[in-house]
C-alpha positions as CSV (number, residue, x, y, z in Angstrom):
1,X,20.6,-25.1,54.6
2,X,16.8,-25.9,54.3
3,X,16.1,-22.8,55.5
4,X,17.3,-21.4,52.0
5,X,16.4,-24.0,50.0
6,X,13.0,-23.6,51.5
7,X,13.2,-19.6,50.7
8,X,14.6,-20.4,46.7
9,X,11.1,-22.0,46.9
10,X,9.3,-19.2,47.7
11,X,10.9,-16.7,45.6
12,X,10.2,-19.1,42.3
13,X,6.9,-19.7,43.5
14,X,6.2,-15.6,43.5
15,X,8.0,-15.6,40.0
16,X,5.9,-17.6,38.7
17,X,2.9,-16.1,40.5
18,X,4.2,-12.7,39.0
19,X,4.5,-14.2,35.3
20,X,0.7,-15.5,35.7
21,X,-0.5,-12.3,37.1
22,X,1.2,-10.5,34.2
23,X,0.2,-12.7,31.6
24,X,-3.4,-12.6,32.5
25,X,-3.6,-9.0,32.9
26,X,-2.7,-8.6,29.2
27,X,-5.1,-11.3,27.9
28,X,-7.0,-8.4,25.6
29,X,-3.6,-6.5,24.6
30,X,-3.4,-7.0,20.9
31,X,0.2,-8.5,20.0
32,X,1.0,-9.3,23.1
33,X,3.3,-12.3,23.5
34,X,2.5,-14.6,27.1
35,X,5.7,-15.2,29.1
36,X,6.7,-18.8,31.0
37,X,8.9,-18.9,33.7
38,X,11.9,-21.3,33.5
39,X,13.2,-22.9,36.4
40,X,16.6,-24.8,37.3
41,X,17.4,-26.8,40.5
42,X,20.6,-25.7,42.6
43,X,23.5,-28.0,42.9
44,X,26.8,-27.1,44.0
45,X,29.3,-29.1,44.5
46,X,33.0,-29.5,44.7
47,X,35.7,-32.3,43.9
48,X,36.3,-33.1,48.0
49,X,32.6,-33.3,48.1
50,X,30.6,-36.9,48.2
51,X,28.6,-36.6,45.1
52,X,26.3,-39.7,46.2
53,X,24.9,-37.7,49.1
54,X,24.4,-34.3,47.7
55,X,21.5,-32.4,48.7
56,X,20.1,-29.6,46.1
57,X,20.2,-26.1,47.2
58,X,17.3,-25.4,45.8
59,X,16.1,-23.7,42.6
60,X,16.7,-20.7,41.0
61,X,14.5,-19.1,37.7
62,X,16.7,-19.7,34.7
63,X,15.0,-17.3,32.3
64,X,11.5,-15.9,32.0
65,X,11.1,-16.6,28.2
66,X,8.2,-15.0,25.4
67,X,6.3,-17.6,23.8
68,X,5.8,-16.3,20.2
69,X,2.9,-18.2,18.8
70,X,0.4,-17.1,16.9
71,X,-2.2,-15.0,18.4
72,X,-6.1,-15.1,17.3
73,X,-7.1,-12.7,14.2
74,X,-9.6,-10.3,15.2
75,X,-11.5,-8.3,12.1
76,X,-12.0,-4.4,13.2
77,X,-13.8,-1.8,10.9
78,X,-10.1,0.1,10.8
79,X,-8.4,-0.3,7.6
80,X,-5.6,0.7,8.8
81,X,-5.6,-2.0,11.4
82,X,-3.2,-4.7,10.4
83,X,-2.5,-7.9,11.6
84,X,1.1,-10.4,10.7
85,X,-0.5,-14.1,10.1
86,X,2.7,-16.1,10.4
87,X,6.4,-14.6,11.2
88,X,7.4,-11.6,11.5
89,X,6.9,-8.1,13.4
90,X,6.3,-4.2,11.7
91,X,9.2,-1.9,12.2
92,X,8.6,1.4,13.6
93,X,10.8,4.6,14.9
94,X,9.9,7.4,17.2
95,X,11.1,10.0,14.7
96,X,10.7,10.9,11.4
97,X,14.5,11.0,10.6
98,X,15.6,8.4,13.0
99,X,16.9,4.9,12.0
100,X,16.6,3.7,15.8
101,X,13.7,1.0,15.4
102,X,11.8,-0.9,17.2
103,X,9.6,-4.0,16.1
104,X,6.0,-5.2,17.1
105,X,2.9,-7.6,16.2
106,X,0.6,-5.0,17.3
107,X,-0.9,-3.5,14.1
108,X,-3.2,-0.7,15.6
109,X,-2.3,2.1,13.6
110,X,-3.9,5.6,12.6
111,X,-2.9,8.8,10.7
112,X,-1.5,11.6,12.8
113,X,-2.0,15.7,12.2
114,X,0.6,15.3,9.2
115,X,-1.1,12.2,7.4
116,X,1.6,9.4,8.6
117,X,0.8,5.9,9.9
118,X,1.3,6.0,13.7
119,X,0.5,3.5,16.6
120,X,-0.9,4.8,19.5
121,X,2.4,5.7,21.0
122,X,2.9,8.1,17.8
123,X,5.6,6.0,16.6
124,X,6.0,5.6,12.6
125,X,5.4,2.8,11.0
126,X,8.3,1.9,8.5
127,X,7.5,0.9,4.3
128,X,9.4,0.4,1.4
129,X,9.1,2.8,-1.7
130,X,7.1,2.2,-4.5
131,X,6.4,3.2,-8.3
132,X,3.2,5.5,-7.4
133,X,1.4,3.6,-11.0
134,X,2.4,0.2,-10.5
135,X,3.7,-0.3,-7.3
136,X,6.7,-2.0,-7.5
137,X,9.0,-1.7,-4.9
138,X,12.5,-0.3,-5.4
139,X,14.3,-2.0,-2.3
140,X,13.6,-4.7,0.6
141,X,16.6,-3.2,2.4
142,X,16.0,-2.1,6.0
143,X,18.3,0.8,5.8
144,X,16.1,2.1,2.8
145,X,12.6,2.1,4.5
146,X,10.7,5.2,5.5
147,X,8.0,6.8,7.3
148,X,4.3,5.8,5.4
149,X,2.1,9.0,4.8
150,X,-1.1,9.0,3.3
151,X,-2.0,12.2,1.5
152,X,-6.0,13.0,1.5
153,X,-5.2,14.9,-2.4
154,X,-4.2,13.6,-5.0
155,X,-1.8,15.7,-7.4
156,X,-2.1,18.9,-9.6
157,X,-5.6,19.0,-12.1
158,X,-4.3,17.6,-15.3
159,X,-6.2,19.2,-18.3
160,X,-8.1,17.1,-20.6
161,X,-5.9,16.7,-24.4
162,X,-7.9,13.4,-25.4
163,X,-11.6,11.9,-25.5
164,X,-11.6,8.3,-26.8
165,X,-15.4,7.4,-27.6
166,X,-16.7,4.1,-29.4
167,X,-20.4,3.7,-29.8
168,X,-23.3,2.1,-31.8
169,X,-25.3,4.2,-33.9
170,X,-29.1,2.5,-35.2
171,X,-28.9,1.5,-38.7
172,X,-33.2,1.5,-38.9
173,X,-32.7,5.2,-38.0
174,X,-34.6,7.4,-40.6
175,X,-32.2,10.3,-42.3
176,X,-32.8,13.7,-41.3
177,X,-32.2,16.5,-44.3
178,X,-30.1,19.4,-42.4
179,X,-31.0,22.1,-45.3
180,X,-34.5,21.7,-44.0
181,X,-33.6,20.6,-40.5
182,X,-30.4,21.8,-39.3
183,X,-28.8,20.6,-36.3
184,X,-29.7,22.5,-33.0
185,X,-28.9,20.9,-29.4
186,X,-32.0,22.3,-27.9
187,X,-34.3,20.4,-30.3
188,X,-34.4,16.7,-30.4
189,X,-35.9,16.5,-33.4
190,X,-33.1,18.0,-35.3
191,X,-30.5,14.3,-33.9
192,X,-31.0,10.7,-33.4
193,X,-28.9,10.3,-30.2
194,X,-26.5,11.9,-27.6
195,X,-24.1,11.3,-24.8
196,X,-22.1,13.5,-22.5
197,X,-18.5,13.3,-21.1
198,X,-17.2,15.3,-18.1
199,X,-13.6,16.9,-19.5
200,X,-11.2,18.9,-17.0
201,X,-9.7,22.6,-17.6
202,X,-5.7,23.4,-16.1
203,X,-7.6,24.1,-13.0
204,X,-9.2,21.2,-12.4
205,X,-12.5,22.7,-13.0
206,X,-15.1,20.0,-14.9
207,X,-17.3,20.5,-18.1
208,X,-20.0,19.4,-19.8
209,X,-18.7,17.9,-23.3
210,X,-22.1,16.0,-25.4
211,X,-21.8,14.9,-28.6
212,X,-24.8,14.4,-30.8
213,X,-25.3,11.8,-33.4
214,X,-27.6,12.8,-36.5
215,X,-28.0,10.5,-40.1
216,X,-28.0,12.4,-42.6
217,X,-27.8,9.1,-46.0
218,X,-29.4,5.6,-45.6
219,X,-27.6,4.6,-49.4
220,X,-24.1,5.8,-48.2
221,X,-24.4,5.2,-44.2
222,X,-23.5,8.6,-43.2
223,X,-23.7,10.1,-40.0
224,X,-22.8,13.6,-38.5
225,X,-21.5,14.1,-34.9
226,X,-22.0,17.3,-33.3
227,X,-20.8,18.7,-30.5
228,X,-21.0,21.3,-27.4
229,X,-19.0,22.2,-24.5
230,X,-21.2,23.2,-21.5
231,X,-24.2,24.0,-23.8
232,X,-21.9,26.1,-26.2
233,X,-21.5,24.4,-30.2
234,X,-18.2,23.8,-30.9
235,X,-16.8,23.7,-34.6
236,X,-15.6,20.3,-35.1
237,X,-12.2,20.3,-37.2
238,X,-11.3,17.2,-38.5
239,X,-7.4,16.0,-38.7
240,X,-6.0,14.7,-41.6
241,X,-8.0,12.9,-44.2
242,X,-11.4,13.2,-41.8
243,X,-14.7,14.9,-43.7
244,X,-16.5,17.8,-42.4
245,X,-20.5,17.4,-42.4
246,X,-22.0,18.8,-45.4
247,X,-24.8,20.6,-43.5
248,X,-24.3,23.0,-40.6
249,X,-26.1,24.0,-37.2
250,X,-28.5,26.6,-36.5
251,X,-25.5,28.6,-35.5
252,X,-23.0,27.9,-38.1
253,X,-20.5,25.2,-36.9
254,X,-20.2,22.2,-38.3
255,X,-19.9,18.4,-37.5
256,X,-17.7,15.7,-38.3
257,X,-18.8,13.2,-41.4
258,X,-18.5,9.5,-40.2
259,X,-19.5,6.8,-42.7
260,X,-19.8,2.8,-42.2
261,X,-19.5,0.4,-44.5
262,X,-22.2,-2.1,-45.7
263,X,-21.1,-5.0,-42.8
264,X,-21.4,-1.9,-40.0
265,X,-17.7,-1.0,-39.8
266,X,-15.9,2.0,-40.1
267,X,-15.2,2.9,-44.0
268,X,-12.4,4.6,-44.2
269,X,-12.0,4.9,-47.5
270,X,-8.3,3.2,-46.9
271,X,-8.3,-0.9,-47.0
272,X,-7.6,-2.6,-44.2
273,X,-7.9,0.7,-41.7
274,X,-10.0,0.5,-39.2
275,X,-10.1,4.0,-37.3
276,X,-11.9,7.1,-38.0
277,X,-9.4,10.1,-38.3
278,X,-10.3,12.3,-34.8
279,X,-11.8,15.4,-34.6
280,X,-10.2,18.7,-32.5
281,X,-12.2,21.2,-30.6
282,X,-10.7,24.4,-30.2
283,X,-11.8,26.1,-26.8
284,X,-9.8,29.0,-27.7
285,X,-12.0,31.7,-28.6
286,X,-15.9,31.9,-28.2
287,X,-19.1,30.1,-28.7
288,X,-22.7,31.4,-29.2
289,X,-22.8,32.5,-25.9
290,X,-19.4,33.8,-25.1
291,X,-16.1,32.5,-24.1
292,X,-15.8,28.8,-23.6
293,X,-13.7,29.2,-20.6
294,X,-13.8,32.3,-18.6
295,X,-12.7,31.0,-15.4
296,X,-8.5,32.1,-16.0
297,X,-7.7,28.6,-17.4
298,X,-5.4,27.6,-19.7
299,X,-7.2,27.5,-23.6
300,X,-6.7,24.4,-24.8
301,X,-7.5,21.9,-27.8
302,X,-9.5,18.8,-26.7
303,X,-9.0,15.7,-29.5
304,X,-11.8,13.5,-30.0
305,X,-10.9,10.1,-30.9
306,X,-13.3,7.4,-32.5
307,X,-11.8,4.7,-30.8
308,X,-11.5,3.4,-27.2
309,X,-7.4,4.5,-25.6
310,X,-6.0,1.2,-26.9
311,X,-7.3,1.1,-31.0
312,X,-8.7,-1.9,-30.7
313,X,-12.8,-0.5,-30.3
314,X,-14.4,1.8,-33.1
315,X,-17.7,2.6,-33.7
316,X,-20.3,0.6,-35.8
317,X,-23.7,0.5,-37.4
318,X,-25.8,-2.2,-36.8
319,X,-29.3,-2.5,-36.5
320,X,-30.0,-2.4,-32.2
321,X,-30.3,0.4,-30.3
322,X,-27.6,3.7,-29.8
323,X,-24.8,2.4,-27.5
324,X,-21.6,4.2,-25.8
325,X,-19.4,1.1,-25.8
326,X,-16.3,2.9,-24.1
327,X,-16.0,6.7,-22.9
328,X,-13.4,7.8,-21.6
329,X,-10.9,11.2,-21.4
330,X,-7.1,11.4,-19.9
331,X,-7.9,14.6,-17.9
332,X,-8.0,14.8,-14.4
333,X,-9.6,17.6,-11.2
334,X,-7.4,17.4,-7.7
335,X,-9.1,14.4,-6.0
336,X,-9.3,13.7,-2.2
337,X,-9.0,10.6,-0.5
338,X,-11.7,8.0,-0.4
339,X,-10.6,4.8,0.4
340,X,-7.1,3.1,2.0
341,X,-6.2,-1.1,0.8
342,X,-3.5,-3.1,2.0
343,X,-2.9,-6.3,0.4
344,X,-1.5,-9.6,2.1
345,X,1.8,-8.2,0.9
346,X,1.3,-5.1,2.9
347,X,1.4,-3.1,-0.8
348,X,-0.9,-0.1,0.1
349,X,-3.0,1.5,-2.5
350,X,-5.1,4.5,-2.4
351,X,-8.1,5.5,-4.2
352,X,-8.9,9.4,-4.9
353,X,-12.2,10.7,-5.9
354,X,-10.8,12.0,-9.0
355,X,-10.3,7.9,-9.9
356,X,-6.8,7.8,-8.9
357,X,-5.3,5.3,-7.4
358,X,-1.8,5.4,-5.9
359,X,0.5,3.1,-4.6
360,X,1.8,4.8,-1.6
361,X,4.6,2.0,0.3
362,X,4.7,-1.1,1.2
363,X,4.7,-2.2,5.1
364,X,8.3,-3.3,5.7
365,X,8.4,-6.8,7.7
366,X,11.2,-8.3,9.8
367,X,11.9,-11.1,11.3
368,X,14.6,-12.4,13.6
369,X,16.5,-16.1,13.9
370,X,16.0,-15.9,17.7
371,X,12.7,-14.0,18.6
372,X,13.2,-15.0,22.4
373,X,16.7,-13.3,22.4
374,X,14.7,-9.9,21.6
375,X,14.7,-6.9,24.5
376,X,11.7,-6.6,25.9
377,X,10.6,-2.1,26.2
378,X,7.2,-2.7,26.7
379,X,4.5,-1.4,25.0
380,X,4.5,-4.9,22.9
381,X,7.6,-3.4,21.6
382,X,11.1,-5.3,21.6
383,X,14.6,-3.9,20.4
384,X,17.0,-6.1,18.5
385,X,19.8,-7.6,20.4
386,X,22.8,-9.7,20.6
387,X,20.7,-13.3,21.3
388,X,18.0,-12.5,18.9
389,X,20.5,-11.6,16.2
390,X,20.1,-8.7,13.6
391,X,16.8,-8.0,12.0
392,X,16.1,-9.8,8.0
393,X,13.5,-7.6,6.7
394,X,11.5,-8.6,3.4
395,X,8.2,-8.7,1.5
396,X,5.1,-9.4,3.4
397,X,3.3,-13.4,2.3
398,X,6.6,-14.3,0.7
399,X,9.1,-16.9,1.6
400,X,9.1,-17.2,6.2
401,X,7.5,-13.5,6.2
402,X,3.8,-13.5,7.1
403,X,1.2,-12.0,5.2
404,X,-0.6,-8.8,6.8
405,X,-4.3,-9.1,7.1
406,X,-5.8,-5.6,6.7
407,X,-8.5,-4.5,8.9
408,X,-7.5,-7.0,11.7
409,X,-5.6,-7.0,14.7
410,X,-4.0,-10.4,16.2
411,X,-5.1,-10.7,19.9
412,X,-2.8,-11.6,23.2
413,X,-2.0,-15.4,22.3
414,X,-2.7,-16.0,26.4
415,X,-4.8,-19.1,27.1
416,X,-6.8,-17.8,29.9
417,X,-8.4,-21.2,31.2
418,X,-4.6,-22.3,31.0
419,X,-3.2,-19.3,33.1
420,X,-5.7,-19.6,35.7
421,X,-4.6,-23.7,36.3
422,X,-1.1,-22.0,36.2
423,X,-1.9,-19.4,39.1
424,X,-3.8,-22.5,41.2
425,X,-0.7,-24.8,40.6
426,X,1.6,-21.6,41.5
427,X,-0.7,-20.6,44.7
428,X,0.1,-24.5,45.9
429,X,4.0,-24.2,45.3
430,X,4.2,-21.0,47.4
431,X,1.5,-22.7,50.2
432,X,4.0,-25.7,50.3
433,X,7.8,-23.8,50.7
434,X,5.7,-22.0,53.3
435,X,5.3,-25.3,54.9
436,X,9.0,-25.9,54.6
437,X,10.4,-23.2,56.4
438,X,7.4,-23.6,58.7
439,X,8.7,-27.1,60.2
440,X,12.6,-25.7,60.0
441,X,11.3,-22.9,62.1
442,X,9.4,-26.3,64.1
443,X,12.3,-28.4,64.1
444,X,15.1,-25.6,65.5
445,X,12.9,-24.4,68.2
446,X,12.6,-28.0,69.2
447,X,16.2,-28.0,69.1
448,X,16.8,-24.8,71.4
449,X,14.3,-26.4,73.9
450,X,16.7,-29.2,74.4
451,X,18.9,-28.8,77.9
């Protein structure tokens, strides 16, 4: 009998020596969880036996059990790198199509050849859909989650319909006479001030739209804007009630008439309106020097508006210096990718150099009631099961889930000082069931001897 319970010794000892030895080998795998080996004495009995002089036979280990707390943060230059701070593991599958996930803390993830978020096994990382513009997801639902894939373009070129422009034009100006001194781009003299815009074609191809500012009457505050597209003069038509400048360019075209009243503001002529009627260029045809577009895009009709995209800035004539106070148009070229962000709520946004910014998922996080009933595959990778019960997914920093830290990776949550005491204390176990079955072996040859 002591021979055995001796051995059970032994064989607990090397368990536990085994679980040291792994746990310490992993101390610098990122999300890896350190395991502790569980132990139970022997003791079998029966009802004919005398309880009060029972002798254990020996131990057995009882389970070999994952100790899931939280593993040190560990900033990388990868911003795809992710880290869980708090509960809860990423979902991932080994197919595009396939539902069969598995779950991990270990956030080091990439793009592959086709643009999806892959750890290094290749496996994709599971999100939730969003609204591209204001990324809001649809679902939290498991089931509904898919593959994440970061595209380095962003969409078709959207051609440019609108300019919204608000500025501040120098009251102390002096007027120029445009009988005497017409308007002509290539001679400052002949304007006050001028800005440029970049405006898109239906290719995606940018232009060169500036817009020149000229007084023309100190008594009634009028001012004439010009324009050109890519060096070529444009004829300004004005919509509605607008006013066409009284004086024309070198070339012909005309301006737009803008007046202000005596406090600087727009005069409208109509009380209580604030907003300058807009102005349309017509890139249709040709310009001094030919065609205004002569690269097979669409024609098209850009509007200028004197007023910022939401109505609420105009321009105005005060005595300080020429200002642009907003600038802006609603066209767009095809932009390419220049910068991933992923928020504590795993919501991940991409920014196009076009100025587009997507929202392209949101990292799907699940959590379990009993992580140590999880299945162990390896890889830091576990598969649900019938102890660790079925997977709760939800939003990142919300609620129990964790919040993702983005370019981060959690590091093995083994305490090294701790595992080497463990291997020591383990070394002496196995040195002292040695000893055991070393005075059995003692005490039967003793017994042989006798005659």
């Amino acid at each position: 009998m002591s021979f055995s319970i001796a051995l059970s010794g032994i064989n607990a000892s090397q368990k536990d020596l085994d679980v040291t030895a792994n746990n310490i080998s992993n101390v610098k795998t990122s999300g890896f969880k350190q395991s502790r080996a569980e132990f139970a004495d022997v003791y079998a009995t029966s009802i004919f036996n005398a309880g009060n002089t029972k002798v254990g036979d020996g131990v057995l280990t009882s389970s070999v059990a994952q100790q899931f707390s939280q593993g040190a943060l560990e900033l990388t230059e990868n911003s795809l790198d992710m880290a869980i701070s708090g509960n809860g593991f990423f979902a991932t599958t080994d197919d595009l199509g396939s539902r069969d996930m598995t779950y991990t803390r270990s956030g080091a993830f990439k793009l592959n050849d086709d643009k999806f978020i892959v750890d290094n096994q290749g496996n994709y990382l599971q999100g939730y859909q969003v609204d591209r513009n204001s990324g809001v997801n649809s679902s939290v639902a498991l089931a509904t989650t898919q593959p994440i894939r970061i595209p380095d373009v962003a969409g078709a070129p959207q051609s440019t319909d609108n300019v919204f422009t608000a500025f501040n034009v120098d009251a102390r100006r002096s007027p120029i006479d445009g009988t005497a001194n017409p308007f002509d781009p290539e001679t400052p003299s002949t304007y006050h001030s001028s800005t440029s815009a970049t405006v898109y074609d239906s290719l995606g191809e940018s232009h060169t739209l500036s817009t020149y500012y000229v007084k023309r009457d100190n008594a009634n505050n009028q001012w004439d804007v010009y324009a050109t597209f890519d060096g070529q003069e444009i004829d300004m038509t004005p919509t509605g009630s607008g006013t066409a400048s009284a004086t024309t360019s070198v070339n012909g075209y005309s301006g737009v008439q803008i007046a202000f009243q005596g406090n600087g503001e727009p005069d409208t002529g109509v009380p209580g309106q604030t907003n300058f009627d807009p102005a349309n260029f017509d890139l249709s045809g040709a310009g001094p020097d030919g065609p205004y577009l002569d690269n097979g895009a669409t024609a098209q009709t850009i509007q200028f508006n004197f007023q910022d995209l939401s109505g609420t800035t105009t321009p105005t004539q005060f005595a300080s210096d020429f200002e642009v106070t907003n600038l802006d148009q609603d066209g767009s070229t095809v932009g390419r990718l220049t910068n991933v962000d992923i928020d504590k709520s795993g919501l991940i946004a991409a920014t196009y150099s076009n100025g587009d910014v997507q929202y392209l998922g949101q990292v799907a996080i699940v959590r379990f009631a009993n992580e140590q009933g999880l299945t162990q595959i390896g890889g830091t990778k576990w598969r649900e099961s019938i102890d660790s019960g079925e997977p709760l997914s939800g939003e990142a920093n919300t609620g129990t889930f964790g919040g993702i830290e983005a370019s981060a990776l959690e590091n093995s949550n083994v305490n090294l000082t701790k595992e080497l005491v463990d291997l020591i204390t383990a070394q002496r176990n196995f040195q002292a069931n040695s000893r055991s079955l070393e005075v059995n072996n003692t005490i039967n040859q003793t017994i042989l001897q006798i005659r």
